[in-house]
N, C-alpha and C positions, 0 to 999 in steps of 0.2 A: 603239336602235330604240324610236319610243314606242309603248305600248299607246294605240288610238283611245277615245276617252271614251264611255261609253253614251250610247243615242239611247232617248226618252221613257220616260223615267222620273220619276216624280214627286217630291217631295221626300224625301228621305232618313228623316231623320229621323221621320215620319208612318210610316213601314212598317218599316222596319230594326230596330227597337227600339235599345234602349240597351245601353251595355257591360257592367250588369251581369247582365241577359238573356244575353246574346253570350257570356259567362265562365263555367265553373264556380262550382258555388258554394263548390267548399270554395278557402279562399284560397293553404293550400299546396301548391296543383298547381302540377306544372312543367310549363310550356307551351311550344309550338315552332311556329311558322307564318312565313307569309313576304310581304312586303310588296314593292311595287314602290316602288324607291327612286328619285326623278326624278333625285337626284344623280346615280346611276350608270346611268339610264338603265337599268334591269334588277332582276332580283327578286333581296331578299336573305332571307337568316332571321333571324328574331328568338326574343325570348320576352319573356313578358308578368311584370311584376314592380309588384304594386301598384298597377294601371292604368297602368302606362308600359311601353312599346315601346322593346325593347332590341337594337338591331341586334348580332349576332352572327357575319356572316360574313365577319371579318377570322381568327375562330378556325375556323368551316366555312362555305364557298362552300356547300355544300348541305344540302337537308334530309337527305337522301339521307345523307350523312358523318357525321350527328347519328346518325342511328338505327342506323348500325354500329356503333355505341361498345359496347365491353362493358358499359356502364352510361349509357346517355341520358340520365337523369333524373339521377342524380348529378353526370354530365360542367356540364348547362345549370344545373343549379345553383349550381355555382362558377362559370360564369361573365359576363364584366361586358363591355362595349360603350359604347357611344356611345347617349344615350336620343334616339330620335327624335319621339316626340309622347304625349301623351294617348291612348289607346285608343278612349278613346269617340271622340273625334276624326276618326281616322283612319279608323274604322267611318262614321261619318257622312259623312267625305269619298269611302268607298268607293261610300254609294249615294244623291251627291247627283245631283240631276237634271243639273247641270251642276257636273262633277269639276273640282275646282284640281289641274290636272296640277303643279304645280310643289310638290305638297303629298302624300306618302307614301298609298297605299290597300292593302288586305287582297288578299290572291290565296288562291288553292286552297296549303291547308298541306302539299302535297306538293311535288315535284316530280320527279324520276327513277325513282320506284317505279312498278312496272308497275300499273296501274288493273284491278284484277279484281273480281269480283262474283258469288255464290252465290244461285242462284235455288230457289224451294221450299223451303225451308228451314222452313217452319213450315206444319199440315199445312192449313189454311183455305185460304192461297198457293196449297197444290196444287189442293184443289177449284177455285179463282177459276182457273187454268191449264186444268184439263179442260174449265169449263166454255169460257172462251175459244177453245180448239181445236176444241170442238163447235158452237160459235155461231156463227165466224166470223168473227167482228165484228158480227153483228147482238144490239144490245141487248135488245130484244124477247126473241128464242128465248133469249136468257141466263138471262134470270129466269125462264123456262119451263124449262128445265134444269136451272138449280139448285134448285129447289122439289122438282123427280125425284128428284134424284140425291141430294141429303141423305136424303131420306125412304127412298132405298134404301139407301142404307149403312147409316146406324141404329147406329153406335157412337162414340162420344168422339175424336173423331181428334185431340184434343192431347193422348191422352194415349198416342200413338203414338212410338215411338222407332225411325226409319229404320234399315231393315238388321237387324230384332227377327225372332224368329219370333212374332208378332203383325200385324206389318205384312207378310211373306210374304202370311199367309195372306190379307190383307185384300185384299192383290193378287191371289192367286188365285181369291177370290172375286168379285171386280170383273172381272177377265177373262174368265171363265166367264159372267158377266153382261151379255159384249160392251160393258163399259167402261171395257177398255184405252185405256191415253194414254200417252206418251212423258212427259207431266209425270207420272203415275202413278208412272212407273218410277225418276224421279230423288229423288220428293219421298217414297219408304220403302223405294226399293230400297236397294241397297248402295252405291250410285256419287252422287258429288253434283253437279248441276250446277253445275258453275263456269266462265264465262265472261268475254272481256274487253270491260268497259265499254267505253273509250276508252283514247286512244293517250296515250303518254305525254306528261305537260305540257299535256293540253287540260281536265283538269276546271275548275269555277269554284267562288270560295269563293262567303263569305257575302255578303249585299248587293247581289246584282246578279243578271240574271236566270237562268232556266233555260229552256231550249228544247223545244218538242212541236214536230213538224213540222206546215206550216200543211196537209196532205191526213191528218191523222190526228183521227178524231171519237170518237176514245175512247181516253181515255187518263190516267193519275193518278200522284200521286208514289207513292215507296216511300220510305220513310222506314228508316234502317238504320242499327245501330251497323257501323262499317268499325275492322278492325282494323290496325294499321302492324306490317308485319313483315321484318325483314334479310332478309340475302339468308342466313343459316342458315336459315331456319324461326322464327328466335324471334320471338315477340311483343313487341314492347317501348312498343307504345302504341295506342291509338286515337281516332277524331272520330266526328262524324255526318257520313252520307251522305245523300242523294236521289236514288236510281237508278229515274229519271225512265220512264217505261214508255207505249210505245202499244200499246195493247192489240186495238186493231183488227188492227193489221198482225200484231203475236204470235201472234192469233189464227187466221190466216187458214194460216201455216205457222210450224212451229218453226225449217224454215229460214229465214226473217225476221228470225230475232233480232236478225243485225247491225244491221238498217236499224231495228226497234224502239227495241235500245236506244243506239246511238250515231249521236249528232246532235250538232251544235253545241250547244254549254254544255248538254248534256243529262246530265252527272255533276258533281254537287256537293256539296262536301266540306268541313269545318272548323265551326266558325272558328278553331278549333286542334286542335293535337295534344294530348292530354294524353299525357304518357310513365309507364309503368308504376311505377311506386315501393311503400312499404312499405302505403300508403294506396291506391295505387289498382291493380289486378293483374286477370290474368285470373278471378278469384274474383267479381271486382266486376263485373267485364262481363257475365257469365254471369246475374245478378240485374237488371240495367238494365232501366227502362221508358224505351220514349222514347214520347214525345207528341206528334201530328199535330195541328196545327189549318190549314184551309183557307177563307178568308174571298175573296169575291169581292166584283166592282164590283156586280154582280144581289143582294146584301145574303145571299147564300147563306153557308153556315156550316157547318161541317166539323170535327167533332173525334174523336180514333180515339188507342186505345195500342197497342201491339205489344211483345209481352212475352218477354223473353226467357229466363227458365223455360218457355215454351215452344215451343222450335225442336225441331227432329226431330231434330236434330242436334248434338252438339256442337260450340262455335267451335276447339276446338280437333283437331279432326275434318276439320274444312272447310280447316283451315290443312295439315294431312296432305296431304291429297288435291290441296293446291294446288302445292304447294313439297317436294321431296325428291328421292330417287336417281331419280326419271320427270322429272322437271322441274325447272331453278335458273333463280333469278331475279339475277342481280348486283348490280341496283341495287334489291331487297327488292321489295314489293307493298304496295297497299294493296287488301284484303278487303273490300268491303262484305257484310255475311252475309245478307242475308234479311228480307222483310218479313210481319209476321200480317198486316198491313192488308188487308180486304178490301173495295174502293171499291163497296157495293153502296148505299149512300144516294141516293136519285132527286133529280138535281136540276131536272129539266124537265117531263118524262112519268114519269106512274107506272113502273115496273116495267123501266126505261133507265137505273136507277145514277147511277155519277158520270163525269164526265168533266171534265175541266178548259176555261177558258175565259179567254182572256187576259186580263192582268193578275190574273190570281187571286194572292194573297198565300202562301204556304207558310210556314210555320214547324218547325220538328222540332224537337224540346228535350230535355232530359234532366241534370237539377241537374245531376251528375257531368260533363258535357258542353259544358252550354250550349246555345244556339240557334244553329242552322244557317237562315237565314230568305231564301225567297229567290222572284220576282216571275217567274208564268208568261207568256213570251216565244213566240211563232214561232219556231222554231230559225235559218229565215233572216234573221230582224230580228236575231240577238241579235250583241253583238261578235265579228267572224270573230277566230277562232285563226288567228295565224301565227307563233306567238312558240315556234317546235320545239327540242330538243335543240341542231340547231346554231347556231342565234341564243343560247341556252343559254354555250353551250361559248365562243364568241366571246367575249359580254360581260365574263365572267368573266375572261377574259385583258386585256382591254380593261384591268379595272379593278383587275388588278392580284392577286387574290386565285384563278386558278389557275398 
């Protein structure tokens, strides 16, 4: 089955950045991502070794089978493959205007993990939430809202710790002040929202585009560390995520979420996995900044951190609440946890925020990580998914490796 080649897009290399942008920076991370291989017609896994791309799924057909391992990071480390190209290479041919299908590109570093996502997770998130519920989607009364509604609260909300008796009370006071919200209640009560992104096998990696629907006028990335976890519960690695958001429609009902947040190539993921090791562990995640910059064709300019000392919540809290004796996942999840970002920078009209505008450029970064860098699309322009589980399950028999 081929994957169809992107439609306008400009040259690659001009917006993608380069592989060592795209990489971690420290060199001895073990990495795991997956590449559509034109030989096999189908996606395989690799891992990255000194800028070379190491096909590995003659030892695991999936990403899926790496990250079960009682030790992921030690398993890919010992071992060896067939090198299929240059990394920067391969990055370049993922987002050239017009792809050399007969030439290896980058995919979403998952694949069988269920796509889930934690929303309000950091307590700014929540205010940016109420106030969208209250506005509706009208830009205007937003910034009229949130001027209110900070000057009423009137206390440090990052240094709020979800499910505290601190946050109780802040709730009760916000409700007695008729400004209860359903994002209120996720984003300090005890319960966290976790919901799913997308269906399995539909995120996109790096290099290619991501989707807003063309009837939605408000709308922004969220930039996220996403955690990779088995199907025990453990952690055993994570990427960067874009858990792409319209905010009008969010706005308007919480029961919208679906149609908000899953759209074509509207979750985006990698450009690797890094797996957990002596160097890099949940200790490390817990401190990570990642870094937003949003550049448009209108010469507009966007830059924002999101910090993860302060979430309201533990990641390893959110991963509770996701996976255990309520809920198993067999073939593990991938977590995106939460963004501070809050998109209030005017890009048109004063006091109207941000909203995204096609071809705007995304970037997310984070040394430990890398860039996740990816070109805002129409969700109906962007490559249709059709490439599901049992196209999946097929090819793999086809080639020999289930």
């Amino acid at each position: 089955m081929t994957v169809p080649r992107p439609r306008g897009l400009a040259a690659g290399a001009d917006w993608v950045g380069t592989a060592a942008e795209a990489l971690p920076d420290d060199s001895d991370s073990v990495l795991i991502g997956r590449i559509w291989d034109p030989a096999g017609d189908g996606p395989s896994p690799v891992t990255v070794r000194d800028g070379e791309v190491i096909d590995i799924s003659h030892s695991f057909p999936t990403v899926r089978d790496i990250c079960e391992l009682p030790d992921p990071a030690a398993t890919v480390a010992g071992l060896d493959g067939p090198r299929v190209g240059d990394f920067g290479e391969i990055l370049a041919n993922t987002g050239a205007a017009t792809r050399d299908g007969n030439r290896p590109w980058l995919l979403a570093p998952v694949d069988l993990q269920a796509l889930k996502a934690a929303g309000v997770t950091f307590p700014i998130s929540m205010i940016e939430r109420v106030i969208e519920e209250r506005a509706r989607g009208d830009l205007a009364l937003a910034a009229e809202i949130r001027q209110r509604m900070l000057a009423d609260v009137g206390v440090d909300l990052h240094s709020l710790s979800a499910g505290s008796p601190e946050a109780d009370r802040l709730k009760s006071l916000l409700v007695a002040e008729g400004m209860w919200s359903q994002y209120l209640e996720v984003g300090i009560g005890p319960d966290a929202e976790i919901f799913t992104k997308g269906q399995i096998l539909s995120a996109v990696g790096t290099a290619v585009p991501v989707g807003v629907l063309a009837a939605s006028t408000w709308n922004n990335p969220e930039p996220e560390v996403t955690l990779i976890i088995q199907s025990s519960g453990r952690v055993v690695g994570a990427t960067l995520g874009n858990d792409v958001n319209l905010r009008d429609i969010e706005g308007r009902s919480a029961l919208l979420l679906p149609l908000a947040k899953d759209n074509n190539a509207s979750c985006a993921l990698g450009p690797m996995i890094r797996l957990f090791d002596d160097r890099f562990d949940m200790d490390r995640v817990r401190e990570l900044e990642v870094r937003l910059d949003v550049r448009g064709v209108d010469d507009f300019h966007l830059e924002a951190v999101s910090e993860m000392t302060r979430m309201s919540r533990d990641p390893q809290e959110l991963v509770r609440q996701l996976i255990g004796p309520h809920h198993n996942y067999p073939d593990g999840a991938a977590l995106m946890l939460g963004t501070m970002f809050a998109p209030i920078q005017d890009r048109d009209r004063p006091g109207e925020g941000f909203t995204h505008k096609v071809d705007d450029v995304v970037r997310i970064s984070c040394p430990a990580l890398g860039t996740l860098v990816n070109r805002v699309r129409h969700a109906e322009e962007c490559e249709p998914w059709h490439f599901g589980v049992r196209d999946l399950m097929g090819n793999l028999v086809r080639r020999g490796l289930l």
